[in-house]
C-alpha positions as CSV (number, residue, x, y, z in Angstrom):
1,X,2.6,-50.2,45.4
2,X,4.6,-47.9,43.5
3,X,7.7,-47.8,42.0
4,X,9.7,-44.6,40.4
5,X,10.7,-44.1,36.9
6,X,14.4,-44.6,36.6
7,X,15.3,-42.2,34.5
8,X,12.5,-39.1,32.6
9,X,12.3,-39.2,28.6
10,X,13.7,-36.7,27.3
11,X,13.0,-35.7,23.4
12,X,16.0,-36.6,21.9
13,X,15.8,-40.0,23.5
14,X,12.1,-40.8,22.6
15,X,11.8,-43.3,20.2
16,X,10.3,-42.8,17.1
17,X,9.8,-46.0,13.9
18,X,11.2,-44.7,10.7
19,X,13.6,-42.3,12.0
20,X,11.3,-40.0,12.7
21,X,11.9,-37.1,15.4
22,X,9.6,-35.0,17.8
23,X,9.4,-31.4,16.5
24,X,10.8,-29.5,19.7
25,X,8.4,-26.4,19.2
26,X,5.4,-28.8,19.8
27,X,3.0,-28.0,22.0
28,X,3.0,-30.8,24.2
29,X,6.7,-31.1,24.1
30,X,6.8,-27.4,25.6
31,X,4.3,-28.3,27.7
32,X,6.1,-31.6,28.9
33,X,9.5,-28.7,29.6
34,X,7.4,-26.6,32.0
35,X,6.6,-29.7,34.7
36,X,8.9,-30.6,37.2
37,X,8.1,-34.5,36.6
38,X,10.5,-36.0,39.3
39,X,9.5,-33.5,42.4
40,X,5.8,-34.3,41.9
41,X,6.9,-38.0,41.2
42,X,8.3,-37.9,45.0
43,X,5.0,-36.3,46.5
44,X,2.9,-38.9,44.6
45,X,4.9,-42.2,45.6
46,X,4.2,-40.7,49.5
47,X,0.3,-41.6,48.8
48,X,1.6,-45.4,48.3
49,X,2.3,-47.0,52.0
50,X,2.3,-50.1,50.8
51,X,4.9,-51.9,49.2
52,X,2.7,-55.1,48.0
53,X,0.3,-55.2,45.2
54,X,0.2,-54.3,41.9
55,X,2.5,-51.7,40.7
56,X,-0.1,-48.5,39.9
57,X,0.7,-46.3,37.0
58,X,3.8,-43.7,36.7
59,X,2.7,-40.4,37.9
60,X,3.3,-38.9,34.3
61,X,1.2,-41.1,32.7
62,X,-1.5,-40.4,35.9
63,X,-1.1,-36.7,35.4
64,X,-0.7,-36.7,31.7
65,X,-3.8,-38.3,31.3
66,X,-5.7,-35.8,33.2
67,X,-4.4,-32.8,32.0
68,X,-5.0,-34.2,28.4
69,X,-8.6,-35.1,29.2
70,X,-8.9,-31.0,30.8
71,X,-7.2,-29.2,28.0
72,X,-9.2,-31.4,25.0
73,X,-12.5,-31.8,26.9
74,X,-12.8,-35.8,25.8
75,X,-14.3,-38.4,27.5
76,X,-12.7,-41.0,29.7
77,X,-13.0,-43.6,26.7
78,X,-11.4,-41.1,24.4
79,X,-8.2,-40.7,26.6
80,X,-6.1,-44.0,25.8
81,X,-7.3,-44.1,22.0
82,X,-5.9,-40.3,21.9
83,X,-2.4,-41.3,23.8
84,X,-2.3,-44.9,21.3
85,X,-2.7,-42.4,18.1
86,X,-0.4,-39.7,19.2
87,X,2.9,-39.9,19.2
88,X,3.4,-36.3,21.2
89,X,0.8,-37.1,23.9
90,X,3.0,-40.4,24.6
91,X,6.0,-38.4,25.2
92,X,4.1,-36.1,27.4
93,X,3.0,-39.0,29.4
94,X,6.5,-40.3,29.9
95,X,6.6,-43.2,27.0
96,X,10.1,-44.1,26.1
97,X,9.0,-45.2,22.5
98,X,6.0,-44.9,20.3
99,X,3.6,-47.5,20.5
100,X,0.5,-49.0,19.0
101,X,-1.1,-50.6,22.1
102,X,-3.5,-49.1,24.6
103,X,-1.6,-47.6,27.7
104,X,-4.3,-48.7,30.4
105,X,-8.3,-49.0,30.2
106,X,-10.6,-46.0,30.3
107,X,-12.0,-47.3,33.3
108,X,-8.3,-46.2,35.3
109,X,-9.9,-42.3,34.6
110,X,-12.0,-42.9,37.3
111,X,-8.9,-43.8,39.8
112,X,-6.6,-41.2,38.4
113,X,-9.2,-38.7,39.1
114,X,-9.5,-40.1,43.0
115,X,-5.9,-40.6,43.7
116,X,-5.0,-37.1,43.0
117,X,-7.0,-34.8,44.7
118,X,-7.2,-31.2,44.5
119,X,-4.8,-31.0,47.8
120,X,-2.2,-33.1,45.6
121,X,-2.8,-31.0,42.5
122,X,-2.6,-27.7,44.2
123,X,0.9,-28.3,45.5
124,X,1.7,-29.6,41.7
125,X,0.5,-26.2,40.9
126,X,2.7,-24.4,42.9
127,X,5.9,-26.4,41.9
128,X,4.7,-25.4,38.5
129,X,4.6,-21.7,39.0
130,X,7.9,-21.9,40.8
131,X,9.6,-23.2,37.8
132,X,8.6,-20.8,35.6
133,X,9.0,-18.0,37.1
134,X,12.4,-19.6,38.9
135,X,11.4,-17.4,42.0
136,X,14.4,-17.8,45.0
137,X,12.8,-18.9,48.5
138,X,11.6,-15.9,51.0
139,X,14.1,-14.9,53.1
140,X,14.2,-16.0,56.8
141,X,14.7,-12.1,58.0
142,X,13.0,-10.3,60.9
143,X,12.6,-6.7,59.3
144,X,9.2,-6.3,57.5
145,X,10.3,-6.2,53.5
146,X,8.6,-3.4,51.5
147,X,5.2,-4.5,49.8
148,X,5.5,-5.4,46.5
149,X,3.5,-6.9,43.6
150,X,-0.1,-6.9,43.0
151,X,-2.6,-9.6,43.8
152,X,-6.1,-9.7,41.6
153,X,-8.8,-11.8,43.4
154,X,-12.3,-12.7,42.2
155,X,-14.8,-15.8,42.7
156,X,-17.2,-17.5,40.1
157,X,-19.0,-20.6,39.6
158,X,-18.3,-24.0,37.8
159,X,-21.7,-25.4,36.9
160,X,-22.1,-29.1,37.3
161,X,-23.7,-31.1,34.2
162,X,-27.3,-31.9,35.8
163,X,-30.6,-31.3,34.3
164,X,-32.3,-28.1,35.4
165,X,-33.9,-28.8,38.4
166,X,-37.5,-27.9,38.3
167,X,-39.4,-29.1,41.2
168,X,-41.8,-30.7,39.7
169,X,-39.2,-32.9,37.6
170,X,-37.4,-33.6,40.5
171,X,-40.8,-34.5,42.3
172,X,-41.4,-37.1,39.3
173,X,-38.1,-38.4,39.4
174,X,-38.4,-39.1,43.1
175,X,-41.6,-41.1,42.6
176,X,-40.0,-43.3,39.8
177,X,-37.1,-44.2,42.5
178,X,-39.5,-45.3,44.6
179,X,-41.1,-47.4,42.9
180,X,-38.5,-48.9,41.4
181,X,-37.1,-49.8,45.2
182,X,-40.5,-51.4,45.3
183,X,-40.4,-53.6,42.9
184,X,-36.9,-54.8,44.1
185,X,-38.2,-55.3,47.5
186,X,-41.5,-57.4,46.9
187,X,-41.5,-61.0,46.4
188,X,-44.4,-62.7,45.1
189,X,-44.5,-65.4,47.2
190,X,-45.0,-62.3,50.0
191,X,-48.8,-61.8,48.1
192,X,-50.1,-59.0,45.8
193,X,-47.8,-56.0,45.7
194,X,-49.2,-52.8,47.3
195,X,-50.8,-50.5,45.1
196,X,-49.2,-47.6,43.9
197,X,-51.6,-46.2,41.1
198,X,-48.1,-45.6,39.1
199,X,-50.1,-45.0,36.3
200,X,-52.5,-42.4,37.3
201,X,-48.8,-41.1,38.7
202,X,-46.8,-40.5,35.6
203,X,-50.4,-39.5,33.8
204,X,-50.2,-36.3,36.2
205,X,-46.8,-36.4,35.8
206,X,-46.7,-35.9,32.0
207,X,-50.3,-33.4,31.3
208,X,-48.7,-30.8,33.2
209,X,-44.8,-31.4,32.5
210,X,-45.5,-31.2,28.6
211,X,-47.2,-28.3,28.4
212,X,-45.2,-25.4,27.1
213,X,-47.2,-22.4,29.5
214,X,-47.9,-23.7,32.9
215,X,-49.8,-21.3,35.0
216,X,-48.9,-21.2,38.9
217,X,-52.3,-22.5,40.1
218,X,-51.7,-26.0,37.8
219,X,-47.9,-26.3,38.8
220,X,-48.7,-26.1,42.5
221,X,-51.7,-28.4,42.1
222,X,-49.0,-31.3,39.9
223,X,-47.0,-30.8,42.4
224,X,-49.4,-31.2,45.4
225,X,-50.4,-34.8,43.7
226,X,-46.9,-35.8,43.3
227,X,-45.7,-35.5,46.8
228,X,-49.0,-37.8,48.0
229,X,-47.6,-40.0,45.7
230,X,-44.5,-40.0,46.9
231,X,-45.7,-40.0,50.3
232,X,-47.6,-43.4,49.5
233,X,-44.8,-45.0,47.9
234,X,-42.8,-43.9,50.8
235,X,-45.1,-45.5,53.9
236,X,-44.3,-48.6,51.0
237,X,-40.9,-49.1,51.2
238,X,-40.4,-48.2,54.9
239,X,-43.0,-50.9,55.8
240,X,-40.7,-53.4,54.0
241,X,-37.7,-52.1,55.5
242,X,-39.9,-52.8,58.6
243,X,-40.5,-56.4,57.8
244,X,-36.6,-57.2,57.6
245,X,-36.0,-56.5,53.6
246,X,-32.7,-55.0,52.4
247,X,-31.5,-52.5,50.0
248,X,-28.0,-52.0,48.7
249,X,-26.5,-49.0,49.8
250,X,-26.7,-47.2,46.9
251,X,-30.5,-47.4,47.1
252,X,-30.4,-46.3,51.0
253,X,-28.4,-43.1,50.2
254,X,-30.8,-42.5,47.8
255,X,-33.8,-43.1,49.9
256,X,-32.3,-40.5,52.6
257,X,-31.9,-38.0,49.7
258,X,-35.6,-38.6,48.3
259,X,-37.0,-38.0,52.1
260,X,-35.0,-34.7,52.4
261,X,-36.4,-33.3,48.3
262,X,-40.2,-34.5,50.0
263,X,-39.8,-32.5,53.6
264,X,-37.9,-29.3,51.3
265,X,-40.9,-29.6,48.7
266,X,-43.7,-30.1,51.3
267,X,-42.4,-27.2,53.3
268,X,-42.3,-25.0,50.2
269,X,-45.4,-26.3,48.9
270,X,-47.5,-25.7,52.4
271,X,-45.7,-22.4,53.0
272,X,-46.3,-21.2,49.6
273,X,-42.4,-20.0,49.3
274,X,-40.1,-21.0,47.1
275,X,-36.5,-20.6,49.4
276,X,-35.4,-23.7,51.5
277,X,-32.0,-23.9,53.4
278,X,-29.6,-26.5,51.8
279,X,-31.7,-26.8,48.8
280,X,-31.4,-30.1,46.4
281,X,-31.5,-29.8,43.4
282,X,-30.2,-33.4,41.9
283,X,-31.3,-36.5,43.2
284,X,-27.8,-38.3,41.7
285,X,-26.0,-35.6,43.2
286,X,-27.0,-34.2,46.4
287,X,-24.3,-32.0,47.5
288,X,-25.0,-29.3,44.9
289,X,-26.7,-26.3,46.0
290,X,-27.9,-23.5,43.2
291,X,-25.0,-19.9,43.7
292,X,-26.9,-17.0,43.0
293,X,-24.5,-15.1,40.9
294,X,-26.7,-12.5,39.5
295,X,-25.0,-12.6,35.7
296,X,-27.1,-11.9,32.5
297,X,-27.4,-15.1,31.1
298,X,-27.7,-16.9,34.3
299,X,-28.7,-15.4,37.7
300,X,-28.5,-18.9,39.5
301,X,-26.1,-21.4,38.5
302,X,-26.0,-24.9,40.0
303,X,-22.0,-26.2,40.8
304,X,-19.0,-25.4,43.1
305,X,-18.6,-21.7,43.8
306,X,-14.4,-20.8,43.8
307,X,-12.0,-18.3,44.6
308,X,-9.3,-17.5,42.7
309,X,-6.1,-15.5,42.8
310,X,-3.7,-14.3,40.1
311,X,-0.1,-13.2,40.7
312,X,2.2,-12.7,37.6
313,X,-0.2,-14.5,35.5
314,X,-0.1,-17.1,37.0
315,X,-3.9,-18.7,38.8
316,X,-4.1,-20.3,42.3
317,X,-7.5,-21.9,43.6
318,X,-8.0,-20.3,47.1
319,X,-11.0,-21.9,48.0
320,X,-13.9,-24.1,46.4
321,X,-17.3,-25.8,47.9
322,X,-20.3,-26.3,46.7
323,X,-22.1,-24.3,49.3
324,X,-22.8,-21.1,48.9
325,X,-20.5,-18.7,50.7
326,X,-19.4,-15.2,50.6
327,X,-16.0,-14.4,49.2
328,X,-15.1,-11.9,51.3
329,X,-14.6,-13.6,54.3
330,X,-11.8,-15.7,52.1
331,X,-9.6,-12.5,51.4
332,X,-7.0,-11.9,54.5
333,X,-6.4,-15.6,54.1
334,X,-5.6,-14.9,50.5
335,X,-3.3,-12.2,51.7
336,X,-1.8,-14.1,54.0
337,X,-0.9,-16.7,52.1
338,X,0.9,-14.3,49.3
339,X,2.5,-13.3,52.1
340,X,3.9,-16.6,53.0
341,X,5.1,-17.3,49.4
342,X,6.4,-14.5,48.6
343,X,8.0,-13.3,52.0
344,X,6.3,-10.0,51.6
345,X,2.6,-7.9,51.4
346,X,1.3,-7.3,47.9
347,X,1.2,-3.4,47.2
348,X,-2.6,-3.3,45.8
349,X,-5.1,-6.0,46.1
350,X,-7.6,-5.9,43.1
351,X,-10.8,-7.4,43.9
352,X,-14.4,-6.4,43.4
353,X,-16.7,-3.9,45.9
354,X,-17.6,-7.3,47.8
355,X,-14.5,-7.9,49.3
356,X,-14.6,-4.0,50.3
357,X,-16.1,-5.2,54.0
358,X,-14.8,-3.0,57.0
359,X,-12.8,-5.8,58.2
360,X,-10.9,-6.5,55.2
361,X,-10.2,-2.8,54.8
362,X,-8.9,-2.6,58.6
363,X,-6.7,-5.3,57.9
364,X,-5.2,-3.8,54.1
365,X,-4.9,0.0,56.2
366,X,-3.1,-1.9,58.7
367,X,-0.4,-3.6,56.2
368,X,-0.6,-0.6,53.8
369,X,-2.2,-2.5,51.2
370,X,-4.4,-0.5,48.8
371,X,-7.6,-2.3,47.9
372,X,-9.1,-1.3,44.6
373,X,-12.8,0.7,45.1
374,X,-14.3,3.4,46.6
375,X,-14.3,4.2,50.2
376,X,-17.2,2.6,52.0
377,X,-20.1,5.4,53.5
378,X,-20.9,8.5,52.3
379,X,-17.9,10.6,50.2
380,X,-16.1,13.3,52.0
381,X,-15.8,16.7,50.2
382,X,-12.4,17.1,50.9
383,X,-11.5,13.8,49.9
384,X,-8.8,13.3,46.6
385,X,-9.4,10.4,44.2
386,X,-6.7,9.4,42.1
387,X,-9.0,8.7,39.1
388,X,-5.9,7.9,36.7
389,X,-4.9,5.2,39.1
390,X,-8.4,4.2,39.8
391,X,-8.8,3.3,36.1
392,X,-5.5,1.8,35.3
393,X,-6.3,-0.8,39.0
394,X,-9.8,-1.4,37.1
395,X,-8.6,-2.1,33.8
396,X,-5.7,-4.7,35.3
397,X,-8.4,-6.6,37.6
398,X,-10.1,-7.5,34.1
399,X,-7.0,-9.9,34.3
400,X,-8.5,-12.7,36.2
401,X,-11.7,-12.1,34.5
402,X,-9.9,-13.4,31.1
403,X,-8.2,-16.0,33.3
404,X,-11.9,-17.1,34.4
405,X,-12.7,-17.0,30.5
406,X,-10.0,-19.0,29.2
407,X,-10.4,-21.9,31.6
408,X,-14.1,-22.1,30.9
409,X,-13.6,-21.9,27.4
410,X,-10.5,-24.2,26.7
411,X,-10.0,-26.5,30.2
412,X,-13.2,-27.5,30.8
413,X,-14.6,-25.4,34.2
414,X,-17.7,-23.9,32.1
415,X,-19.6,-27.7,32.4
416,X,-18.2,-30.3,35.1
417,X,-18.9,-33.3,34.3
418,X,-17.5,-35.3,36.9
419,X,-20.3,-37.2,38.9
420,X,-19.3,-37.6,43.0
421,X,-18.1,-34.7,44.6
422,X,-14.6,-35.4,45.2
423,X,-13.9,-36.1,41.3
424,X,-15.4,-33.2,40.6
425,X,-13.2,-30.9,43.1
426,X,-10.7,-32.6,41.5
427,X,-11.7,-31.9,37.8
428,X,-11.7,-27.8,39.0
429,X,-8.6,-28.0,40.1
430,X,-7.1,-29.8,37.1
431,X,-8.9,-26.7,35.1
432,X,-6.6,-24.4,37.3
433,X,-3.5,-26.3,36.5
434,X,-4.0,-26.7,33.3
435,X,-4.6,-23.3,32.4
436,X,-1.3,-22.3,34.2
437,X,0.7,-25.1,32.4
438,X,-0.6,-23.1,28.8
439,X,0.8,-19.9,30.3
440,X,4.2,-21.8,31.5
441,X,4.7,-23.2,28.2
442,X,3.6,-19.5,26.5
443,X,6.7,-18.1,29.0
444,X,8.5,-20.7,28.1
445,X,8.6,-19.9,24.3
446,X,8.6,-16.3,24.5
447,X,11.8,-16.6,26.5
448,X,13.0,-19.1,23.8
449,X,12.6,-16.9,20.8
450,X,13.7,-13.9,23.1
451,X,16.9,-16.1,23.3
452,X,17.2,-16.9,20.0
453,X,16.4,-13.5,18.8
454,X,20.1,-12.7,20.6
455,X,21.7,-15.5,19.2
456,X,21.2,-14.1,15.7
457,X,22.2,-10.5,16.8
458,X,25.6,-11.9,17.9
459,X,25.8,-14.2,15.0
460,X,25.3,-11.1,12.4
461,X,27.7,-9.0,14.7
């Protein structure tokens, strides 16, 4: 169950020992400022039916916990020792007084991270945009408004925290599972446990995994003994599944994954290739699929590919999955969605030459939408290009691309870290909302010294 705060802390009623005081220009108190606490306090009680039970957590400590974990890159354990030390973070997460004690166990990350998904946090991100830039509701009327505004679009990659999956690593680690299910299957009363030459196994395993040049023939012929292996091992544990024995669920998931790496790696191993659809690359976490990006220091990265949008400055996370997908298909509903926001068109979409398909070009000539690149085919002779406004559209797109940098570099979407799929969903869209809390609070103090800029005018008139 759930109960709502009576009443938000505000800084002058935050209790401090010693007569202490908050310094308002703190970072986390301007923070604090730019969320509307109470309307996502009302969307988050909604998610509680019941009114039995303990009573969970207030949403600000919930959220405030998350977006201190995003912006400070700490782990779950670190979280309540950081909120017990810090009298600032308290206030952000709703305290009404310093204290020394713990505010809930590092294990409640884990539950925090569920409970608000990424559906949750994206309407907490648009609530936070709408309060900074105090933007009126679209108007109900029937005659089209004029286009206005630009929208920037672009898609990238958050990489997951795995090991790199080589095949024959993956291959190894497959085996060990196995053999692992087989000890906890076999009971010696039941006889001698089947062989599995585990031994002669991991000896393979390790004379071609440690050496630092491996040529093609010895990698294919590593790998060739590993999947018989695993084969063996495999006839193993199905037979005792036969015979009536039990795994936990965890270990059946797994043993579905494991068959699935062993028909990929056969099939790529007889056909000599080394493509497979719906390639897995983690046994632990089975739902990632490698994004070809085709960037310098990577060309394949392994993680959730996203869209993102920028309006204002402000970032929106348009789509995310972890299977590979191409962006332009994800751009009308982009549009459409300004559209519904704003109550009007944006005048140029900047985007890269990917999104430049003949169906998204249809659809921005229809709306008179301008859509940053060249025209697709060969170039007319008689054609005009507006180079001047060609290079000012290019040189504002680099927007999102610094958007893109900052959250990698400062909330945390460079390395996920979450391990099940939802938590991780979860942990890219706290990226996107943290990163637009930093620009709500930056507004928020420009506007402030702006303000007391005039004051000091007036007082010197």
């Amino acid at each position: 169950m759930y109960k709502k705060a009576s009443k938000q802390v505000g800084i002058t009623d935050f209790g401090m020992p010693l007569g202490l005081k908050l310094d308002p220009e703190n970072r986390w108190v301007k923070k604090a400022e730019t969320i509307p606490w109470e309307e996502i306090e009302q969307r988050y009680a909604e998610l509680f039916e019941s009114d039995r039970g303990n009573v969970a957590k207030p949403l600000r400590l919930v959220l405030g916990a998350l977006i201190i974990q995003t912006e400070r890159q700490i782990s779950d354990a670190e979280v309540p020792l950081q909120i017990q030390e810090t009298p600032c973070l308290q206030y952000f997460c709703g305290m009404a007084e310093y204290t020394d004690q713990l505010p809930f166990d590092s294990s409640s990350m884990v539950h925090f991270r569920k409970r608000v998904t990424p559906e949750i946090l994206g309407e907490i991100n648009e609530m936070i945009i709408a309060k900074a830039e105090n933007r009126p509701p679209p108007d109900d009327d029937e005659s089209e408004p004029p286009n206005e505004g630009t929208l920037t679009v672009d898609a990238s990659c958050a990489p997951q925290n795995i090991r790199y999956p080589l095949d024959l690593s993956l291959l190894g680690e497959a085996r060990e599972t196995l053999e692992a299910m087989i000890d906890e299957l076999h009971d010696p009363a039941d006889g001698e446990k089947p062989r599995t030459y585990r031994r002669n196994a991991r000896k393979d395993y390790l004379n071609t995994t440690r050496k630092k040049k491996k040529s093609a023939k010895e990698l294919r012929k590593a790998i060739g003994k590993q999947l018989r292996y695993i084969r063996r091992d495999w006839n193993i544990v199905t037979d005792y599944l036969a015979k009536g024995k039990a795994l936990p669920e965890k270990r059946l998931t797994q043993l579905e994954t494991i068959e699935l790496v062993y028909e990929q790696q056969l099939f790529m191993w007889e056909n000599r290739v080394h493509q497979v659809e719906n390639r897995i690359v983690s046994l632990s976490q089975p739902w990632i699929r490698p994004i070809v990006r085709g960037k310098a220091k990577a060309k394949t990265e392994f993680g959730a590919k996203l869209d993102v949008s920028v309006v204002n400055g402000f970032t929106r996370l348009e789509h995310s999955s972890f299977d590979a997908y191409n962006e332009s298909e994800n751009l009308i509903a982009i549009i459409e969605r300004f559209l519904v926001r704003e109550g009007h068109y944006p005048k140029r979409v900047l985007a890269d030459a990917i999104y430049r398909t003949r169906e998204n070009l249809k659809y921005c000539a229809k709306h008179n939408i301008r859509l940053l690149g060249k025209p697709l085919g060969r170039p007319k002779k008689d054609a005009v290009v507006d180079k001047k406004q060609t290079r000012i559209d290019e040189i504002d797109r680099i927007e999102v691309e610094r958007k893109f940098s900052h959250a990698k570099g400062s909330f945390g979407l460079a390395l996920i870290r979450a391990k099940l799929s939802d938590t991780s969903q979860t942990a890219i869209a706290l990226s996107i909302l943290a990163l637009n809390i930093a620009q709500a609070a930056r507004v928020l103090r420009v506007l402030f010294r702006q303000w007391l800029g005039l004051r000091k005018l007036q007082f010197v008139q």
